[in-house]
VMD Tcl script that draws the C-alpha trace (Angstrom):
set ca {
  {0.00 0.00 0.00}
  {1.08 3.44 -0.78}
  {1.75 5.59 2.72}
  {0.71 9.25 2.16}
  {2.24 11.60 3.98}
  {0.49 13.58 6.85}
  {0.51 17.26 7.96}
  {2.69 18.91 10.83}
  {-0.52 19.75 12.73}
  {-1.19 15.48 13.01}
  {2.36 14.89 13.82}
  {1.94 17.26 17.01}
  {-1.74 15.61 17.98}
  {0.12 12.50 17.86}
  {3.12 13.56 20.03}
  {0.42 14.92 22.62}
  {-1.13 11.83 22.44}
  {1.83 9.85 23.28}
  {2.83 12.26 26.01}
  {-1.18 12.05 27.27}
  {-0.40 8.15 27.75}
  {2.87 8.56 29.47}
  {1.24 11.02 32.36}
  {-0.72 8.13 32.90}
  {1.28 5.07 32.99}
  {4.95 4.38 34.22}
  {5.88 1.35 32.31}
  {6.61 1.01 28.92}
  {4.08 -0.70 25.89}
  {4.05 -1.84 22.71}
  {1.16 -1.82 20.25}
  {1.25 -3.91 17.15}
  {-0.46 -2.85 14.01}
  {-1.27 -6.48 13.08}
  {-1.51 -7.86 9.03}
  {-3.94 -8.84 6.52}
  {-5.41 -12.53 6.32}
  {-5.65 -14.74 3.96}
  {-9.00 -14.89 2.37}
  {-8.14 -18.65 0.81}
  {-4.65 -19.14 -0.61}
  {-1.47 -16.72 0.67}
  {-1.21 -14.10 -1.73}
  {-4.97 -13.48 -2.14}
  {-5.84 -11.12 1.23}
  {-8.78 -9.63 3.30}
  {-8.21 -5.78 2.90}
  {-5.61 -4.78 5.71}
  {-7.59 -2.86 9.08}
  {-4.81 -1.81 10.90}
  {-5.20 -2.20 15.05}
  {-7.20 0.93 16.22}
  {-4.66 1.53 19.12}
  {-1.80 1.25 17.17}
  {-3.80 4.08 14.72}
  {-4.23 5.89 17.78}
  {-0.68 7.04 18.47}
  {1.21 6.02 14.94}
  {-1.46 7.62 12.95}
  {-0.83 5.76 9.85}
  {-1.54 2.39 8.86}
  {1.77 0.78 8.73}
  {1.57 -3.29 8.31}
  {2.97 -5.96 10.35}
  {4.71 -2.97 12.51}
  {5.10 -2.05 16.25}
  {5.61 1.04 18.29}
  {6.89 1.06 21.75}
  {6.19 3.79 23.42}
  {7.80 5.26 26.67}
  {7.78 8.61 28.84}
  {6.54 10.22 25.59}
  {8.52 8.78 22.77}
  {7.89 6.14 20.16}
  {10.11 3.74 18.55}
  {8.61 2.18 15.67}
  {9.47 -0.97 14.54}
  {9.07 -2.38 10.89}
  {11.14 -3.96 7.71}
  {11.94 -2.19 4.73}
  {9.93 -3.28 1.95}
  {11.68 -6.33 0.38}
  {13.96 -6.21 -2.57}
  {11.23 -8.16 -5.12}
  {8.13 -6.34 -3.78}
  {8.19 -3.08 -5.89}
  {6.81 -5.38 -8.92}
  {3.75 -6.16 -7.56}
  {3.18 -3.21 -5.23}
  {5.46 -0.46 -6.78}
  {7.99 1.56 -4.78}
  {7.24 1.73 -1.14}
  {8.53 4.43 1.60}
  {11.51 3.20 3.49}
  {11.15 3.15 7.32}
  {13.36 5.94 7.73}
  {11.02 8.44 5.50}
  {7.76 6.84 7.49}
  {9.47 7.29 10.92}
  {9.87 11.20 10.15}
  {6.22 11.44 8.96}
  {4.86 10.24 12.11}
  {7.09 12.26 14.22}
  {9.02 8.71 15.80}
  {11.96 9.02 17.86}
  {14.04 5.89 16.29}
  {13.01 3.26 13.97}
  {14.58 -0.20 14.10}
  {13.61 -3.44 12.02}
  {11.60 -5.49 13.25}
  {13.99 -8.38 14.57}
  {14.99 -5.60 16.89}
  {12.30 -5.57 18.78}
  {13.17 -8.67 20.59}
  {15.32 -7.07 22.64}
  {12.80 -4.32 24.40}
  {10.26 -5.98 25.84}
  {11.47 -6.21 29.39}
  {8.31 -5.10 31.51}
  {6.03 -4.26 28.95}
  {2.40 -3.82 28.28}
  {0.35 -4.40 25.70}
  {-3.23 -4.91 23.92}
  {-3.98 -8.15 21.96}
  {-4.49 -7.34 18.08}
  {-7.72 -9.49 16.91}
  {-5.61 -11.37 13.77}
  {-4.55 -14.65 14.95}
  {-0.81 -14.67 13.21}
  {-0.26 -11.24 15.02}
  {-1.47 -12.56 18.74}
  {-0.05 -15.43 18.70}
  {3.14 -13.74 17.81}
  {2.50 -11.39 20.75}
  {1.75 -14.13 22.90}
  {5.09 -15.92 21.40}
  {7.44 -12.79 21.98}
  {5.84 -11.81 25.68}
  {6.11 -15.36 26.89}
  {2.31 -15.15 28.51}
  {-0.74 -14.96 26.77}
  {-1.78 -12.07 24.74}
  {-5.36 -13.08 23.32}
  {-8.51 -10.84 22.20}
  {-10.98 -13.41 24.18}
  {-8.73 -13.17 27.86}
  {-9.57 -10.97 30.28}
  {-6.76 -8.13 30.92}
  {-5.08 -8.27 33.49}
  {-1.74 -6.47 35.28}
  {-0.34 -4.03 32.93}
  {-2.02 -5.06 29.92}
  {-5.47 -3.64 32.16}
  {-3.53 -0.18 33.37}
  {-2.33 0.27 29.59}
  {-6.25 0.01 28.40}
  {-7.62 1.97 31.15}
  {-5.25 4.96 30.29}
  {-6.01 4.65 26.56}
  {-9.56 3.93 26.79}
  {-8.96 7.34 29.04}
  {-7.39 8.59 25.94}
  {-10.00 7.67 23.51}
  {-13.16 8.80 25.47}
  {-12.93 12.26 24.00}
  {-11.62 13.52 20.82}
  {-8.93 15.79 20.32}
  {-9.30 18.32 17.41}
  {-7.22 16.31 15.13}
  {-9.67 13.26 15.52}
  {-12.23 15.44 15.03}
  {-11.33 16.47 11.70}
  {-11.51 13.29 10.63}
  {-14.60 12.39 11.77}
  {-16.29 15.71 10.49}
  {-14.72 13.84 7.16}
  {-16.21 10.58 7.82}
  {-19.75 12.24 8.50}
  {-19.55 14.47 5.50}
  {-19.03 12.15 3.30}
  {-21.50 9.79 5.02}
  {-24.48 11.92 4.39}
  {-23.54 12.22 0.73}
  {-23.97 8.38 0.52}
  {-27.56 8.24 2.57}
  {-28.44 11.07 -0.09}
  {-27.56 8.97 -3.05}
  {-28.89 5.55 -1.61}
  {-32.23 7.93 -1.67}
  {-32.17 8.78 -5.42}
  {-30.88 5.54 -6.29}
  {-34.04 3.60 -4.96}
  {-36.86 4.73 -6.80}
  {-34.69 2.79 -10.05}
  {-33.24 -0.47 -8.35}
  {-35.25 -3.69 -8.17}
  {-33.14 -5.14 -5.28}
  {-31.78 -3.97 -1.89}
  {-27.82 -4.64 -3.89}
  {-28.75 -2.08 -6.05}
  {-28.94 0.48 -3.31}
  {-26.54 -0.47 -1.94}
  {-23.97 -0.62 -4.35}
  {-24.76 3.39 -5.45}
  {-24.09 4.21 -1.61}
  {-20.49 2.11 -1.40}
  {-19.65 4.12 -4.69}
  {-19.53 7.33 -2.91}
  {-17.35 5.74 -0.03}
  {-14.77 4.33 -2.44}
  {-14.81 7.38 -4.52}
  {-13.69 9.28 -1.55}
  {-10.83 6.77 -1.25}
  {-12.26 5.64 2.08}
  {-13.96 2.24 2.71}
  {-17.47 1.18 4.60}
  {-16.43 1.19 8.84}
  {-18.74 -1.67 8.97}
  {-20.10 -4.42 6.72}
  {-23.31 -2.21 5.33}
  {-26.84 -2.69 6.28}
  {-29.30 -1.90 3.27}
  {-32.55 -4.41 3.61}
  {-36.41 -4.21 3.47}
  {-36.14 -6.79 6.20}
  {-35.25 -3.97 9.13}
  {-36.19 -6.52 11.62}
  {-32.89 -8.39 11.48}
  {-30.66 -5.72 12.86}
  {-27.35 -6.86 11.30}
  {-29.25 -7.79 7.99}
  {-26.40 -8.53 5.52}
  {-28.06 -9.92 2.96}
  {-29.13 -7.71 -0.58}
  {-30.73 -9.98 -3.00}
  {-34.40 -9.15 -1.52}
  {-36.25 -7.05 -4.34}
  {-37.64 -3.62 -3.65}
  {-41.71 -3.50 -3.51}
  {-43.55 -0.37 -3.41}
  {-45.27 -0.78 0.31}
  {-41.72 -1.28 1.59}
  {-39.51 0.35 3.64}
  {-35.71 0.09 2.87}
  {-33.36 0.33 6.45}
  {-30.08 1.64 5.22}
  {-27.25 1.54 7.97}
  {-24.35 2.89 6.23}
  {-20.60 4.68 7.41}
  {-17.96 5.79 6.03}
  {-14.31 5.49 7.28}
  {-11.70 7.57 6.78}
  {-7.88 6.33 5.63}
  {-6.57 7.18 8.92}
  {-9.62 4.55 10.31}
  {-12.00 7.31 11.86}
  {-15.89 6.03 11.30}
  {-19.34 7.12 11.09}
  {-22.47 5.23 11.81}
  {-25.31 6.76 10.60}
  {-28.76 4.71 9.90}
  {-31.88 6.41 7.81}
  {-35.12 4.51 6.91}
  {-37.01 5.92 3.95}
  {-40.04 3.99 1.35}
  {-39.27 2.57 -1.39}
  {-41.91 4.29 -3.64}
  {-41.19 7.56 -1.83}
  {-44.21 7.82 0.42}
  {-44.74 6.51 3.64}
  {-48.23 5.00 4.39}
  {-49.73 6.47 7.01}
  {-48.95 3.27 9.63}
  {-45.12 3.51 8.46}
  {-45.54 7.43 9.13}
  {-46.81 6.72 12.62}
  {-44.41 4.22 13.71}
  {-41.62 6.91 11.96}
  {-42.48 9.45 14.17}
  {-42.84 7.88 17.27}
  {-39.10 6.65 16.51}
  {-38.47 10.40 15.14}
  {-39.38 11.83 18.67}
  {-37.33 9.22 20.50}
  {-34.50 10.36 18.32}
  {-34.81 13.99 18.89}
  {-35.86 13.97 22.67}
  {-32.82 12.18 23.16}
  {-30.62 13.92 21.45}
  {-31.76 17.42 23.21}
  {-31.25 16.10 26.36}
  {-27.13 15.10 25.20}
  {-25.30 17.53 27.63}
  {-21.92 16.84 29.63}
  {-22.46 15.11 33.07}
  {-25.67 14.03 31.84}
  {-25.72 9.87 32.26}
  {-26.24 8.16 29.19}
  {-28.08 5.57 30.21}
  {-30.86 8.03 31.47}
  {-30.93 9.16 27.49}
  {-31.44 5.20 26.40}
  {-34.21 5.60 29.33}
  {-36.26 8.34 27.98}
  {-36.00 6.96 24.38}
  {-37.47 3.86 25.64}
  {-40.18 6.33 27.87}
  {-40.74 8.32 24.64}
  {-41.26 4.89 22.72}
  {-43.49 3.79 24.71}
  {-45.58 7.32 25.29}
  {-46.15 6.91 21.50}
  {-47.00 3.29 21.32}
  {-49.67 3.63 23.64}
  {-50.80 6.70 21.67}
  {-51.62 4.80 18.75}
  {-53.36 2.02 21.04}
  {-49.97 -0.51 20.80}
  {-49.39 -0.56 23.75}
  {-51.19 -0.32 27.44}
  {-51.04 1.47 30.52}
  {-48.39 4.19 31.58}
  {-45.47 5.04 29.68}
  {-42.95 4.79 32.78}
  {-44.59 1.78 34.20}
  {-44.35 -0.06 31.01}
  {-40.41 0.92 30.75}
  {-39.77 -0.74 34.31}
  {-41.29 -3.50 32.92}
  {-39.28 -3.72 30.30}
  {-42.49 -4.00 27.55}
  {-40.66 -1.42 25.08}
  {-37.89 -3.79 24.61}
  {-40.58 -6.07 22.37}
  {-40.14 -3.44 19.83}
  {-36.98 -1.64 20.63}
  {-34.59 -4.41 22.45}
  {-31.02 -2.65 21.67}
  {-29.38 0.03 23.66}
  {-29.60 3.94 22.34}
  {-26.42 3.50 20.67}
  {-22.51 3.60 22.19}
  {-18.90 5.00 21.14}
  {-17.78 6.46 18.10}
  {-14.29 6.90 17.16}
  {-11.77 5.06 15.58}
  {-14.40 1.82 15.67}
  {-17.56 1.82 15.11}
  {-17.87 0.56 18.22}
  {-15.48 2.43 19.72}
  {-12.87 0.43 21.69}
  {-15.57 -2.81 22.07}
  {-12.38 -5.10 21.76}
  {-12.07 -4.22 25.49}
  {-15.14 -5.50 26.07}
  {-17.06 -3.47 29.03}
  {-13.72 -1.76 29.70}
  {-14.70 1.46 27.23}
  {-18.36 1.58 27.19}
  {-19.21 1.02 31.34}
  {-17.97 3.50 34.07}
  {-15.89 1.40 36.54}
  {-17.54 -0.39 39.00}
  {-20.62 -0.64 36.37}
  {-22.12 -3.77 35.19}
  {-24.39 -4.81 32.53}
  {-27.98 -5.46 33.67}
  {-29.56 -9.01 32.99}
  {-32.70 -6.89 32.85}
  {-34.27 -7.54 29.37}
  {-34.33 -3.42 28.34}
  {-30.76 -3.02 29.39}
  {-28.49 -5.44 28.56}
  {-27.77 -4.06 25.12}
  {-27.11 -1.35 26.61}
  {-23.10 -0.73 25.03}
  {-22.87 2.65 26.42}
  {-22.81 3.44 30.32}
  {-21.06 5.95 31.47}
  {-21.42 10.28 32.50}
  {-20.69 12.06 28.97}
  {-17.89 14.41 29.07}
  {-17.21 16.98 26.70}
  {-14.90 15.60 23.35}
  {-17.22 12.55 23.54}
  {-18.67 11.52 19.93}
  {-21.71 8.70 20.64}
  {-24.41 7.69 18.25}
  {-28.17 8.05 19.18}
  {-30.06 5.38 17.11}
  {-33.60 4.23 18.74}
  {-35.79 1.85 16.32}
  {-38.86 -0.02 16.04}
  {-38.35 -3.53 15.10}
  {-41.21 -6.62 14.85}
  {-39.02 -9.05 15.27}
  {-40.41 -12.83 14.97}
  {-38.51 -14.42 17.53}
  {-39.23 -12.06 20.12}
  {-43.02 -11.43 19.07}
  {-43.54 -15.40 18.56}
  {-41.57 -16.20 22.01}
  {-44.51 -17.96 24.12}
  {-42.77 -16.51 27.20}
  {-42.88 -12.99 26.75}
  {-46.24 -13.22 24.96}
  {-47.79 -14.55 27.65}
  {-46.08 -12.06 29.95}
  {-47.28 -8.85 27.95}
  {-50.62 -10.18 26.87}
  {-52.59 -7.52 28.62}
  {-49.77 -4.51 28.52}
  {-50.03 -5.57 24.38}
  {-52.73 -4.56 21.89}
  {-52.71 -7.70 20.01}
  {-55.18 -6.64 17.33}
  {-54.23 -3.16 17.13}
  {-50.51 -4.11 16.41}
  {-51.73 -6.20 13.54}
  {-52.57 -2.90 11.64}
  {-48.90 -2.37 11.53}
  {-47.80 -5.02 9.66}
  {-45.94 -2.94 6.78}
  {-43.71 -1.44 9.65}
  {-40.95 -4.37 9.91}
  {-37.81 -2.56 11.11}
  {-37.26 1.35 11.33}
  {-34.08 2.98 12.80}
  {-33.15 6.29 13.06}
  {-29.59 7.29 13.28}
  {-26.98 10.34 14.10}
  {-23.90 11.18 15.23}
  {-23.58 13.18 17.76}
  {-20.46 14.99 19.68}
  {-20.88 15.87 23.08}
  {-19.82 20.12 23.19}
  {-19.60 22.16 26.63}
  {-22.99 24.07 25.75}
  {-24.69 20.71 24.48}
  {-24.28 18.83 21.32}
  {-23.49 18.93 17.88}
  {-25.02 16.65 15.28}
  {-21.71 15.77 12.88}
  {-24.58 14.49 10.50}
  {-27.74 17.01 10.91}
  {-27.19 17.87 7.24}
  {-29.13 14.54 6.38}
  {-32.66 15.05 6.94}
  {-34.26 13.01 10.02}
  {-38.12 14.37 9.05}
  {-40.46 12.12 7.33}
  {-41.28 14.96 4.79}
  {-37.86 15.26 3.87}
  {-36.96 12.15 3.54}
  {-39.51 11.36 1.25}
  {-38.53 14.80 -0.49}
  {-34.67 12.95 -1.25}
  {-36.12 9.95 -2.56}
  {-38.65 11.48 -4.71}
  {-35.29 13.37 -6.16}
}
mol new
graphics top color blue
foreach p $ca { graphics top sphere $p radius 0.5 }
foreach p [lrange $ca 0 end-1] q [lrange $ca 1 end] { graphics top cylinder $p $q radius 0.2 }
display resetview
């Protein structure tokens, strides 16, 4: 891969960052960038996703390479390209050149890094060739499904108290990711009134992505079956009482996402049942997003979009009884079972390879409670924080058709009256939003969220 060079300003956010980690740790650590896998034979690869911590303080996606970093410095570690590979891959950047464009302090090969890894910490990389060379190298093991532990737990907690909030040179790259995000939900719009299958969509909104050089931060969602909330399949064709659930991002070379999610009909006009059911989701979306403020907790903004959700159900006769009741019993989470959304950063889910480390304030568990324990995000925003807000309505089967939970919301449920609903499978609605000292800002508010406009982008 060709390395591009990167501005003065980025080289200074990095060196911050590094000397951010080293006021909060006193050992040294070494993140690897991990390699591409094989798809099916050696030479024939998954695209390479560098390791988002190693992105974090090297800034650039640099290949089966390491950085050690200590008291503020980083050594990088990595091989100069070998002699053969400029005919298949063209002439590459020695180390030397890539070591002054991220600002490192030395640069060794990699062979050298045997030698410095007295006492230190580090994060498991999710390929298997790279972990088990950690785990080789350290002499312990180093693997994504182990709990941390020593300092491989104090290294996380001082990143993941890194990574919480953005610095201004994240942000710029996630004001890219959204921009150019919002561009694709407006094409997947025009493109659907023409396409005969969910593909078809789907392919116009990838072609923005790659024509922005950047790739998809997550393996797209574009279906007419919005019930199955990681829906990856696109052969279903597009009927004219449907509604298409397109859950889209871009990401950025340097690995900064968006997630952004927009539900529209595929004949341009929502029936009025769709409409209801949209704007019940619609207020959930917007009440939520108002109340985004630092110190405010975010699991008390997943709470009042399930309140919201509910106050709107029972509106249309859905659902019985009072709003707040039916929340503590948990009778939302037939039609809206996932949390309000989580991270947003360098992941999609930002720093979810720690498991619970990121997303839940210490001393926080998840809740076996069956409204909260999706919940990814749980935790007092703080200014610099970028989190989605994404409530939906979903029928899904298996929950609807579950015997158990039937029987336990038979009265709280409007059995008949939800029948009327039947064209609504699955709607989501989705923003990113950044958490500012006065409030919030909405990286992707330039994508309309209102039913009328929405149908105003498909109609063209």
């Amino acid at each position: 891969m060709q390395i591009q060079s990167i501005s003065n300003t980025l080289i200074d956010t990095l060196r911050q960052r590094r000397q951010r980690l080293a006021q909060l740790i006193d050992f040294p650590a070494i993140l690897w960038s991990g390699n591409s896998c094989p798809r099916n034979f050696p030479a024939n690869l998954f695209p390479y996703r560098a390791s988002s911590h190693f992105l974090y303080f090297a800034g650039l996606p640099l290949p089966n390479s390491a950085i050690r970093l200590e008291a503020g410095k980083l050594e990088l570690f990595m091989d100069d390209p070998a002699p053969g590979s400029a005919l298949w891959h063209g002439e590459m950047p020695k180390r030397e050149e890539i070591a002054a464009q991220i600002g490192a302090d030395a640069a060794y090969p990699r062979a050298k890094l045997e030698s410095q890894l007295e006492g230190v910490a580090t994060i498991a990389v999710q390929d298997p060739a790279t972990w088990t060379q950690q785990s080789q190298l350290l002499n312990r093991w180093v693997l994504p499904q182990n709990q941390l532990q020593g300092i491989d737990l104090e290294l996380a907690k001082a990143i993941v108290e890194l990574r919480l909030t953005h610095d201004e040179g994240a942000l710029a790259e996630l004001r890219k990711a959204a921009a150019v995000t919002v561009e694709v939900h407006k094409t997947g719009m025009a493109a659907t009134p023409s396409a005969k299958i969910e593909a078809e969509v789907r392919a116009a909104m990838e072609k923005v992505i790659i024509a922005h050089n950047m790739t998809t931060s997550y393996n797209s969602i574009v279906t007419v079956h919005g019930e199955v909330l990681h829906n990856e399949q696109y052969h279903h064709s597009l009927q004219p009482g449907d509604l298409l659930l397109a859950d889209v991002g871009a990401e950025t070379e340097m690995g900064w996402a968006a997630d952004v999610t927009r539900t529209w009909p595929v004949n341009g006009k929502f029936s009025s049942t769709q409409r209801d059911i949209y704007d019940v989701v619609l207020a959930a979306h917007d009440a939520c997003i108002a109340k985004i403020h630092p110190g405010v907790e975010y699991r008390d903004i997943h709470l009042l979009a399930c309140t919201v959700m509910a106050e709107g159900l029972v509106d249309l006769g859905i659902l019985r009884g009072n709003a707040e009741d039916l929340v503590e019993r948990d009778v939302h989470s037939l039609f809206f079972p996932h949390g309000i959304g989580h991270l947003l950063g360098l992941d999609v889910h930002d720093m979810e390879d720690l498991g619970d480390l990121a997303g839940y304030e210490q001393g926080r568990k998840r809740s076996d409670r069956f409204g909260l324990s999706y919940l990814r995000l749980n935790r007092p925003l703080r200014t610099g924080m970028l989190v989605t807000i994404e409530p939906g309505f979903y029928q899904v089967p298996a929950i609807l058709n579950d015997v158990k939970l039937c029987s336990r919301y038979q009265y709280t449920v409007n059995w008949e009256r939800l029948s009327q609903f039947g064209d609504v499978r699955g709607i989501r609605i989705e923003d990113d939003v950044l958490v500012t000292e006065e409030g919030s800002e909405v990286l992707t508010a330039a994508l309309p969220t209102d039913a009328s406009g929405v149908e105003e982008l498909v109609n063209g």
